[in-house]
PDB file as gemmi writes it, atoms N, CA and C in Angstrom:
CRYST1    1.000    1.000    1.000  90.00  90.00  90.00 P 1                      
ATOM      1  N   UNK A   1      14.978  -2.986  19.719  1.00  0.00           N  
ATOM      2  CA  UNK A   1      14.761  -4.368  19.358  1.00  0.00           C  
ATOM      3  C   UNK A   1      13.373  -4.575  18.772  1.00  0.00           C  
ATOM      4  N   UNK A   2      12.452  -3.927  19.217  1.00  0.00           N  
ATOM      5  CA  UNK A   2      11.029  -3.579  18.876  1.00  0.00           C  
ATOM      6  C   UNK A   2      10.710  -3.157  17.128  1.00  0.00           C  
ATOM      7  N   UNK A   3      11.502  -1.950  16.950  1.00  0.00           N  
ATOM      8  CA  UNK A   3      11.703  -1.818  15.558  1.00  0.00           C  
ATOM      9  C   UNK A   3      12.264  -2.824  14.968  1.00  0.00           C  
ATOM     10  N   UNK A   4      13.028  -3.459  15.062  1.00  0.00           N  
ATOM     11  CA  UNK A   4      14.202  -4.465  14.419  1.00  0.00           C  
ATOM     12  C   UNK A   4      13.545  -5.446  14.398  1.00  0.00           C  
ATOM     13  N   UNK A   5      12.659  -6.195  15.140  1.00  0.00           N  
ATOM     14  CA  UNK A   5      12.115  -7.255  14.647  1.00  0.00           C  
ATOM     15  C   UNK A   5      10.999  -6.994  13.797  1.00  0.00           C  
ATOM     16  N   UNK A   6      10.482  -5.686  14.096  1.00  0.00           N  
ATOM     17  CA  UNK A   6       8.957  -5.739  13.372  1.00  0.00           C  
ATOM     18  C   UNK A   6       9.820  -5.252  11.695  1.00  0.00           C  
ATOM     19  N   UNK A   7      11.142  -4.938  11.045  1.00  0.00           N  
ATOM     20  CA  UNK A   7      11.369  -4.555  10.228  1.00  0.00           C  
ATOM     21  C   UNK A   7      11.849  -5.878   9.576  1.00  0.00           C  
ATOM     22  N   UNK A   8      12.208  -7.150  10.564  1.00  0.00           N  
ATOM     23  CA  UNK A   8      12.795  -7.811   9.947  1.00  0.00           C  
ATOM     24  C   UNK A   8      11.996  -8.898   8.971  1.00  0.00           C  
ATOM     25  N   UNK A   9      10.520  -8.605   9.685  1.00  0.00           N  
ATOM     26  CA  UNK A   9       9.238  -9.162   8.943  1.00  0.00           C  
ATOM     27  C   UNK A   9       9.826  -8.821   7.226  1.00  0.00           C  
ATOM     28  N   UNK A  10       9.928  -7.994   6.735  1.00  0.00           N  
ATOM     29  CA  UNK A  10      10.037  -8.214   5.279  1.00  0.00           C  
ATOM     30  C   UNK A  10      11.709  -8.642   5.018  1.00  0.00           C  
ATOM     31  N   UNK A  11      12.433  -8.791   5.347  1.00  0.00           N  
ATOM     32  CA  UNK A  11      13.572  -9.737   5.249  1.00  0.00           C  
ATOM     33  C   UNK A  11      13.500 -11.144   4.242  1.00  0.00           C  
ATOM     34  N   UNK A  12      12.582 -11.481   4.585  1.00  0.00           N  
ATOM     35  CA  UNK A  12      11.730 -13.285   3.978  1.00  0.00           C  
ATOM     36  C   UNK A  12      11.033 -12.716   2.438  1.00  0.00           C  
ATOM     37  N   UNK A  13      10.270 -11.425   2.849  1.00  0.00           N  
ATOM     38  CA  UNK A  13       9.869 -11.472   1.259  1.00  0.00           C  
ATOM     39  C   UNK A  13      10.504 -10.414   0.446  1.00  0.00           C  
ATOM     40  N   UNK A  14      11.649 -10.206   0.934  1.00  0.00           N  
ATOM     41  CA  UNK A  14      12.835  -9.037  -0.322  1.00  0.00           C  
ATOM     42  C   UNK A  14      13.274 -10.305  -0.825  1.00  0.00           C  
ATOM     43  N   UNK A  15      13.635 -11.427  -0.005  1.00  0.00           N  
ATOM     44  CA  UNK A  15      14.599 -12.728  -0.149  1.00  0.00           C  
ATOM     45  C   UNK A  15      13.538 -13.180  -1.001  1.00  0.00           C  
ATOM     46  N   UNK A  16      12.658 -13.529  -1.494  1.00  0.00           N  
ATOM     47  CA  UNK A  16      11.859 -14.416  -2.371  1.00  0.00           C  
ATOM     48  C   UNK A  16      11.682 -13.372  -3.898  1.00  0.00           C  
ATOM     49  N   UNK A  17      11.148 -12.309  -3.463  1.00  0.00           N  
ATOM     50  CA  UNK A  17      10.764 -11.632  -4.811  1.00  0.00           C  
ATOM     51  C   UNK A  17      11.740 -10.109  -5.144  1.00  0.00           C  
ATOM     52  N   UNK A  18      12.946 -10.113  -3.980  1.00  0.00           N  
ATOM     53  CA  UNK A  18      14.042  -9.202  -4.952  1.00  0.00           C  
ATOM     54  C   UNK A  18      13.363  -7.868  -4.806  1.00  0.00           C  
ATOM     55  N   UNK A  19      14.028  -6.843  -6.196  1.00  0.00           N  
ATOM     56  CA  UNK A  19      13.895  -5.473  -5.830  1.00  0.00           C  
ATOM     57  C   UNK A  19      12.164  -5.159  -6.142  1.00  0.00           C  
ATOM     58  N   UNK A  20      12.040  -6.034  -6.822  1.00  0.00           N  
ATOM     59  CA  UNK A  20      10.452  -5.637  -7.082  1.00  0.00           C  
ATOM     60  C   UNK A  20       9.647  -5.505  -5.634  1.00  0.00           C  
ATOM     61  N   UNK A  21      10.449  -6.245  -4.779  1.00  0.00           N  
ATOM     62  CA  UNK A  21       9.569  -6.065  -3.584  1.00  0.00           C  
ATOM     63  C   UNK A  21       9.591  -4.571  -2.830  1.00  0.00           C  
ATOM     64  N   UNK A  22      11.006  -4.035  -3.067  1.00  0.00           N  
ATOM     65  CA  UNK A  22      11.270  -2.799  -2.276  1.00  0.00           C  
ATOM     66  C   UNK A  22      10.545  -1.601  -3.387  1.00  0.00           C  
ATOM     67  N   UNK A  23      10.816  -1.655  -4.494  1.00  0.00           N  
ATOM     68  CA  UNK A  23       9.803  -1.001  -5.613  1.00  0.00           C  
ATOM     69  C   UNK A  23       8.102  -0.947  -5.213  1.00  0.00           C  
ATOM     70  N   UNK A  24       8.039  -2.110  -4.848  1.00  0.00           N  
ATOM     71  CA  UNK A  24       6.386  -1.968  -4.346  1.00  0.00           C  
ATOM     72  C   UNK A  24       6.255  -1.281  -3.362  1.00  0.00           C  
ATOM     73  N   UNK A  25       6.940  -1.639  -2.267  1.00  0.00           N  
ATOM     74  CA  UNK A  25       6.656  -0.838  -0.993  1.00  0.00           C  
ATOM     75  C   UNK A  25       6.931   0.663  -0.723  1.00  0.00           C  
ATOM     76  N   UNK A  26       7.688   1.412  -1.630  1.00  0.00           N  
ATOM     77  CA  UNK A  26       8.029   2.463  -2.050  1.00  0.00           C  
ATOM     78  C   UNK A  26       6.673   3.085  -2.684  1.00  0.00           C  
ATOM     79  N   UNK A  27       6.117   1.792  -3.325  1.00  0.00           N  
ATOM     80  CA  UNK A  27       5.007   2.529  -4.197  1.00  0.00           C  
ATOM     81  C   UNK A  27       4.079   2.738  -2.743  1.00  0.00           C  
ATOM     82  N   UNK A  28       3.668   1.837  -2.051  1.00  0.00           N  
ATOM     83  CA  UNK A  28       3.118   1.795  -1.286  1.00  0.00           C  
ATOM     84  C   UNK A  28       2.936   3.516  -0.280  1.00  0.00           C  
ATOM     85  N   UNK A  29       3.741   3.299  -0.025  1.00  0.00           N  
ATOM     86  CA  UNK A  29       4.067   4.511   0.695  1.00  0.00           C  
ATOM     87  C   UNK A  29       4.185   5.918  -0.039  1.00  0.00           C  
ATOM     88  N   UNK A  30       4.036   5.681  -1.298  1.00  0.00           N  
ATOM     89  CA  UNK A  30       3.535   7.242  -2.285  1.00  0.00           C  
ATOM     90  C   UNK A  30       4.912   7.711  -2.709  1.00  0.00           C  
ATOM     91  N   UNK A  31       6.298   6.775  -2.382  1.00  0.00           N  
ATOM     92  CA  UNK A  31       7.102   7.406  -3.096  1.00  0.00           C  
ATOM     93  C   UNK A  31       7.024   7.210  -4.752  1.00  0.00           C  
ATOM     94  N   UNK A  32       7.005   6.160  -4.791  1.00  0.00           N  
ATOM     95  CA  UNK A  32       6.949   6.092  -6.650  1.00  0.00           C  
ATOM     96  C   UNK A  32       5.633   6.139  -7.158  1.00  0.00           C  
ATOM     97  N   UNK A  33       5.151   6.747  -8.149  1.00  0.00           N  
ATOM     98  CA  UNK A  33       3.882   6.413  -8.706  1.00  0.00           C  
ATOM     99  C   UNK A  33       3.216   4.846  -9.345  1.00  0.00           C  
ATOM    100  N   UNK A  34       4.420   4.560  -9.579  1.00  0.00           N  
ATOM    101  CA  UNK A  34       4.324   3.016  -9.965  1.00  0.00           C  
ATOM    102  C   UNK A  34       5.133   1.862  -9.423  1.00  0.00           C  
ATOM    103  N   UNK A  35       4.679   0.548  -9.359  1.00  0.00           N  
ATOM    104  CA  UNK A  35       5.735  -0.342  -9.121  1.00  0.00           C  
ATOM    105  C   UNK A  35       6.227  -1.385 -10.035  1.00  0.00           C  
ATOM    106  N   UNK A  36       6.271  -0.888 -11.218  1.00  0.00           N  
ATOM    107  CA  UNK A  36       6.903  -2.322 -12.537  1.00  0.00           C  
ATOM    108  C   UNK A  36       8.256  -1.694 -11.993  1.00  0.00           C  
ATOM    109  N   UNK A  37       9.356  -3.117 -12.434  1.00  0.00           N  
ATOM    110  CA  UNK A  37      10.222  -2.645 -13.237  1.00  0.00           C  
ATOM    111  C   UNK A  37      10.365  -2.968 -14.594  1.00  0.00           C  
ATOM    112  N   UNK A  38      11.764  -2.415 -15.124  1.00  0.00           N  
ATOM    113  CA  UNK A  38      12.007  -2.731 -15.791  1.00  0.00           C  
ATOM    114  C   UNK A  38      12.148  -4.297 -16.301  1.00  0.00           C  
ATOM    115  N   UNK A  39      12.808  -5.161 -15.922  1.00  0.00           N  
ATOM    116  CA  UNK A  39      12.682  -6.137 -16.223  1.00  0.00           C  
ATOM    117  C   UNK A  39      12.220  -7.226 -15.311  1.00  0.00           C  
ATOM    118  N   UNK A  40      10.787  -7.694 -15.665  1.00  0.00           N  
ATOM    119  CA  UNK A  40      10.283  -8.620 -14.985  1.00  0.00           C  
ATOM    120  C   UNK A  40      10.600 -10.394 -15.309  1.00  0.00           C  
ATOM    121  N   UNK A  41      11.175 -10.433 -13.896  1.00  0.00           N  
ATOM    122  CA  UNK A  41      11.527 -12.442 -14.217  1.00  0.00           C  
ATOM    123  C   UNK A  41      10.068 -12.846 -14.227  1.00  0.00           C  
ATOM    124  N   UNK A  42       9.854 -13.942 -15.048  1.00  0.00           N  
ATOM    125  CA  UNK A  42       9.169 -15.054 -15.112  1.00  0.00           C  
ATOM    126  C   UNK A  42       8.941 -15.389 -14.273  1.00  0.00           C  
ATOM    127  N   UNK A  43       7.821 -16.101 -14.041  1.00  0.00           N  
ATOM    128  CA  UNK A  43       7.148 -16.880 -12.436  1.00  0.00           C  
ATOM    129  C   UNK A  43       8.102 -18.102 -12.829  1.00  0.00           C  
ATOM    130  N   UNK A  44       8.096 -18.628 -11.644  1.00  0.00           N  
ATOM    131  CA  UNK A  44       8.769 -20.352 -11.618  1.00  0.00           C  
ATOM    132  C   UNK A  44       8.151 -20.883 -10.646  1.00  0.00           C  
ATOM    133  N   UNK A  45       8.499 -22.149 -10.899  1.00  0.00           N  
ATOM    134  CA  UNK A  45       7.836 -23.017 -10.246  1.00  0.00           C  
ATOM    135  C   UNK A  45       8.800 -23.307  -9.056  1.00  0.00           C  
ATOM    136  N   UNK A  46       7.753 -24.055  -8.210  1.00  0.00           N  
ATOM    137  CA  UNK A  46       8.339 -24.236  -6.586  1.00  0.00           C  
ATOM    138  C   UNK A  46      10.006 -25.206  -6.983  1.00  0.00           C  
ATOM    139  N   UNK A  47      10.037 -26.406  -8.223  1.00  0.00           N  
ATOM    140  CA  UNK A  47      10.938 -27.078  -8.595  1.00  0.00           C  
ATOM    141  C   UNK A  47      11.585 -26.551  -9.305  1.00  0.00           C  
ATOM    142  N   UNK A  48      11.140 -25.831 -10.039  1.00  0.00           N  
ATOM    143  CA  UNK A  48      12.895 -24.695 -10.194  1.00  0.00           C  
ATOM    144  C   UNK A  48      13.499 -23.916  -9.651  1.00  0.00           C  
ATOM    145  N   UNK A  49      12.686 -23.342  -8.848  1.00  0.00           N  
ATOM    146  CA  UNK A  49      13.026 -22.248  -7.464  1.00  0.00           C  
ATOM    147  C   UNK A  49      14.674 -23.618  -7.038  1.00  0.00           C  
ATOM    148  N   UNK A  50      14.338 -24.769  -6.450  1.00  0.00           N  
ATOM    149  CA  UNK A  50      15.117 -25.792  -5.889  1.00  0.00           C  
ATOM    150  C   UNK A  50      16.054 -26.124  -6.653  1.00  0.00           C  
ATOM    151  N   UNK A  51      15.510 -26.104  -7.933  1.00  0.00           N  
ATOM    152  CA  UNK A  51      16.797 -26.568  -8.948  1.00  0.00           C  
ATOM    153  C   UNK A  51      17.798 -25.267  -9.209  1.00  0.00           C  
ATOM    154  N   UNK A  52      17.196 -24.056  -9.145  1.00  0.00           N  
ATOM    155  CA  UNK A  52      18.187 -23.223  -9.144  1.00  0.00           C  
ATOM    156  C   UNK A  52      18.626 -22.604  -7.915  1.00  0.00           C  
ATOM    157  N   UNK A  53      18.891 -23.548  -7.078  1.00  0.00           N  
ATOM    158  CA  UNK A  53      19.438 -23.283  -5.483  1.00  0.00           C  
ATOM    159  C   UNK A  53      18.735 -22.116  -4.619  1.00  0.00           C  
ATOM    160  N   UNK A  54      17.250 -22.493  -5.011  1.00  0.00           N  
ATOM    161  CA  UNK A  54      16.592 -21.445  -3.876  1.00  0.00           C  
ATOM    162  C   UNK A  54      17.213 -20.149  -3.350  1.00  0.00           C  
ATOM    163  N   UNK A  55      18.076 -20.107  -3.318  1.00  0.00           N  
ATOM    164  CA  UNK A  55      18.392 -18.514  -2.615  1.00  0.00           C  
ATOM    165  C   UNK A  55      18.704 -17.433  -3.520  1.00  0.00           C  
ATOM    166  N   UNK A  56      19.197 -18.256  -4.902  1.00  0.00           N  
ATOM    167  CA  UNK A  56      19.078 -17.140  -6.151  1.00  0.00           C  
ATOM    168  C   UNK A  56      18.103 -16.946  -6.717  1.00  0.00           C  
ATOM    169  N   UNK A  57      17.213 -17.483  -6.759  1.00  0.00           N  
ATOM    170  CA  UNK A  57      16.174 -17.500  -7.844  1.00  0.00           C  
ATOM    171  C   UNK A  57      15.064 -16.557  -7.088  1.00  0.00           C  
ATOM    172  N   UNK A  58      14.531 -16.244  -8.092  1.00  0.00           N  
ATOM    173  CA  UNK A  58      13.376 -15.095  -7.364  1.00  0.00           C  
ATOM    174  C   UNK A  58      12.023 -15.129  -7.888  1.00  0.00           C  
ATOM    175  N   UNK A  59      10.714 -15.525  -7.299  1.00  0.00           N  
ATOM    176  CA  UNK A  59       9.262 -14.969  -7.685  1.00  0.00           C  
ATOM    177  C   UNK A  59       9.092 -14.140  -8.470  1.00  0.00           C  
ATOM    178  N   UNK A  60       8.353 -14.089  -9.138  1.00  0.00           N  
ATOM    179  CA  UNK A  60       7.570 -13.061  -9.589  1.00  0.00           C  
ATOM    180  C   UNK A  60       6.353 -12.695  -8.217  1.00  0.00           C  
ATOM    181  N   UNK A  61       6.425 -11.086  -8.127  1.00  0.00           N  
ATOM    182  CA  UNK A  61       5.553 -10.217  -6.936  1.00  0.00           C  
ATOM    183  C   UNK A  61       4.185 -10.682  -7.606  1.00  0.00           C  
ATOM    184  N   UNK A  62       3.307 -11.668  -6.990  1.00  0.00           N  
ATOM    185  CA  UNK A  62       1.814 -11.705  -7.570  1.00  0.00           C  
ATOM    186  C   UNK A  62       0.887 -11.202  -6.482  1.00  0.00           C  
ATOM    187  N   UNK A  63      -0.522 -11.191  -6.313  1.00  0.00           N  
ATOM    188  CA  UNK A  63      -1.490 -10.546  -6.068  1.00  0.00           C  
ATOM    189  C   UNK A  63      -1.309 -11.227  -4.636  1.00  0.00           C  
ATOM    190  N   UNK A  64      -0.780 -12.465  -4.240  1.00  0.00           N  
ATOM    191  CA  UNK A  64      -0.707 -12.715  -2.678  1.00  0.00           C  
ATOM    192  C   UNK A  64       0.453 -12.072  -2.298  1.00  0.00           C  
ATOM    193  N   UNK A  65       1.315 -11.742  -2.815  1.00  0.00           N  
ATOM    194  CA  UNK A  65       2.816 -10.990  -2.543  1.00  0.00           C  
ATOM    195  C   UNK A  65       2.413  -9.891  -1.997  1.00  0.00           C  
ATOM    196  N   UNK A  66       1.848  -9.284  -3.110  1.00  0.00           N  
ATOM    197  CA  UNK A  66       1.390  -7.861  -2.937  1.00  0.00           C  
ATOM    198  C   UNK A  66       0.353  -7.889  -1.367  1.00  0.00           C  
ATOM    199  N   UNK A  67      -0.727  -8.702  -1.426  1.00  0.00           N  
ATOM    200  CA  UNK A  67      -0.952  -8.960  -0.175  1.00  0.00           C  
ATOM    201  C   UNK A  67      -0.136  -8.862   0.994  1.00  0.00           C  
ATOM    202  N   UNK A  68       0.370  -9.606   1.281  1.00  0.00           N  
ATOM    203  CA  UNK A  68       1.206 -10.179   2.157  1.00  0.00           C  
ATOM    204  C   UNK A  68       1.934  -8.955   2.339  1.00  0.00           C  
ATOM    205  N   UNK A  69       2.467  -7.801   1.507  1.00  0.00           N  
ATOM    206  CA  UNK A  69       3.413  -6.693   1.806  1.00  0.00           C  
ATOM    207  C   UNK A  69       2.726  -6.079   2.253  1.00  0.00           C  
ATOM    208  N   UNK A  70       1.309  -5.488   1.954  1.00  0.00           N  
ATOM    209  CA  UNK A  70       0.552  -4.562   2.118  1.00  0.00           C  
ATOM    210  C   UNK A  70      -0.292  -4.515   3.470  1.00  0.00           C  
ATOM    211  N   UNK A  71      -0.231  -5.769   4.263  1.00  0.00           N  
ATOM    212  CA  UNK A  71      -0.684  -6.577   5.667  1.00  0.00           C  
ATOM    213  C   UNK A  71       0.800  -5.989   6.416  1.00  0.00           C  
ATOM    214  N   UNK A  72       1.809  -6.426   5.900  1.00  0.00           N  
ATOM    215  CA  UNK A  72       2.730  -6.281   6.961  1.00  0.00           C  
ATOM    216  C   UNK A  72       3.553  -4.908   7.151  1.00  0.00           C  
ATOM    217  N   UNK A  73       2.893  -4.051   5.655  1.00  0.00           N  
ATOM    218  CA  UNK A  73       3.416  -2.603   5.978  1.00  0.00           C  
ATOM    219  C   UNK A  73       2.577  -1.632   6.532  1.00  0.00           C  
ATOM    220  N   UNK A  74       1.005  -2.515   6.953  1.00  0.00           N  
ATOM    221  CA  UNK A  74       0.231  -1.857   7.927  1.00  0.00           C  
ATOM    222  C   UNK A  74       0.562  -1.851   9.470  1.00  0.00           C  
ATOM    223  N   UNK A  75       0.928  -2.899   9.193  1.00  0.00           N  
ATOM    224  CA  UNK A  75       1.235  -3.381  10.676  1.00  0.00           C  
ATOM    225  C   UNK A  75       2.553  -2.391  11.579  1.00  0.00           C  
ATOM    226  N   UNK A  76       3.387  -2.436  10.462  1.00  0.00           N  
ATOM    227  CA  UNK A  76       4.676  -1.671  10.685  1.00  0.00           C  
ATOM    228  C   UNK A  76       4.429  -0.445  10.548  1.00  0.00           C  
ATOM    229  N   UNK A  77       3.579   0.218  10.115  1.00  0.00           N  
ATOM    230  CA  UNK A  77       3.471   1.584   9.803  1.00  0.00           C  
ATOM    231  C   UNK A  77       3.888   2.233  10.703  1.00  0.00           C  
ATOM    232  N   UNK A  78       3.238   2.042  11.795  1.00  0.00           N  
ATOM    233  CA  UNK A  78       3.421   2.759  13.082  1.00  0.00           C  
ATOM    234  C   UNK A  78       4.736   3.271  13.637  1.00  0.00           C  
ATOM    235  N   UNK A  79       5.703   2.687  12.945  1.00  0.00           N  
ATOM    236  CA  UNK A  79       6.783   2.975  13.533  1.00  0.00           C  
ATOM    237  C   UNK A  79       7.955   3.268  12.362  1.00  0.00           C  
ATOM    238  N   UNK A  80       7.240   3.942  11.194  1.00  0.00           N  
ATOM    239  CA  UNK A  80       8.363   4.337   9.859  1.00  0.00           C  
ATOM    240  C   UNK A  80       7.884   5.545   9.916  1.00  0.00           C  
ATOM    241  N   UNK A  81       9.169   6.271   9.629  1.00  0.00           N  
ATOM    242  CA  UNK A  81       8.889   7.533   9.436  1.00  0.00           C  
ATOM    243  C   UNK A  81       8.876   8.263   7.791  1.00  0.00           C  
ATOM    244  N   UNK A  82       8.445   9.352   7.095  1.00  0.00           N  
ATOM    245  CA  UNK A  82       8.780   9.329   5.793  1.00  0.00           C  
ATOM    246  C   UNK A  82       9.434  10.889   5.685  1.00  0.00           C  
TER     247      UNK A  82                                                      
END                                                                             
């Protein structure tokens, strides 16, 4: 249960910014050398995020994203194996 909650911490930000998020954290961890993809969505705004029913629409990964992953895959480290 210990693992499972501390994994479920990024749950909230795959759900906001999509595969770019798992691409980063991959990078993170030295599997990929890079984290673009191929095709990057456009930033939007908090009112289109709403207008396009929030649960589809996705961020663009910016410099607090990247933050925010890089805080919580310290935290978790401890308990991923590679």
């Amino acid at each position: 249960m210990e693992v499972f909650a501390k994994a479920a911490l990024f749950i909230a930000e795959i759900g906001a910014y999509g595969i770019e998020t798992l691409k980063y954290i991959l990078y993170l961890r030295g599997v990929f050398k890079t984290y673009g993809t191929r095709e990057r969505q456009r930033e939007m705004s908090q009112a289109e995020i709403l207008a396009a029913g929030g649960a589809s629409a996705r961020l663009r990964l910016d410099s607090t994203g990247k933050q925010v992953l890089r805080e919580m895959l310290d935290f978790v480290k401890p308990w991923l194996r590679a």
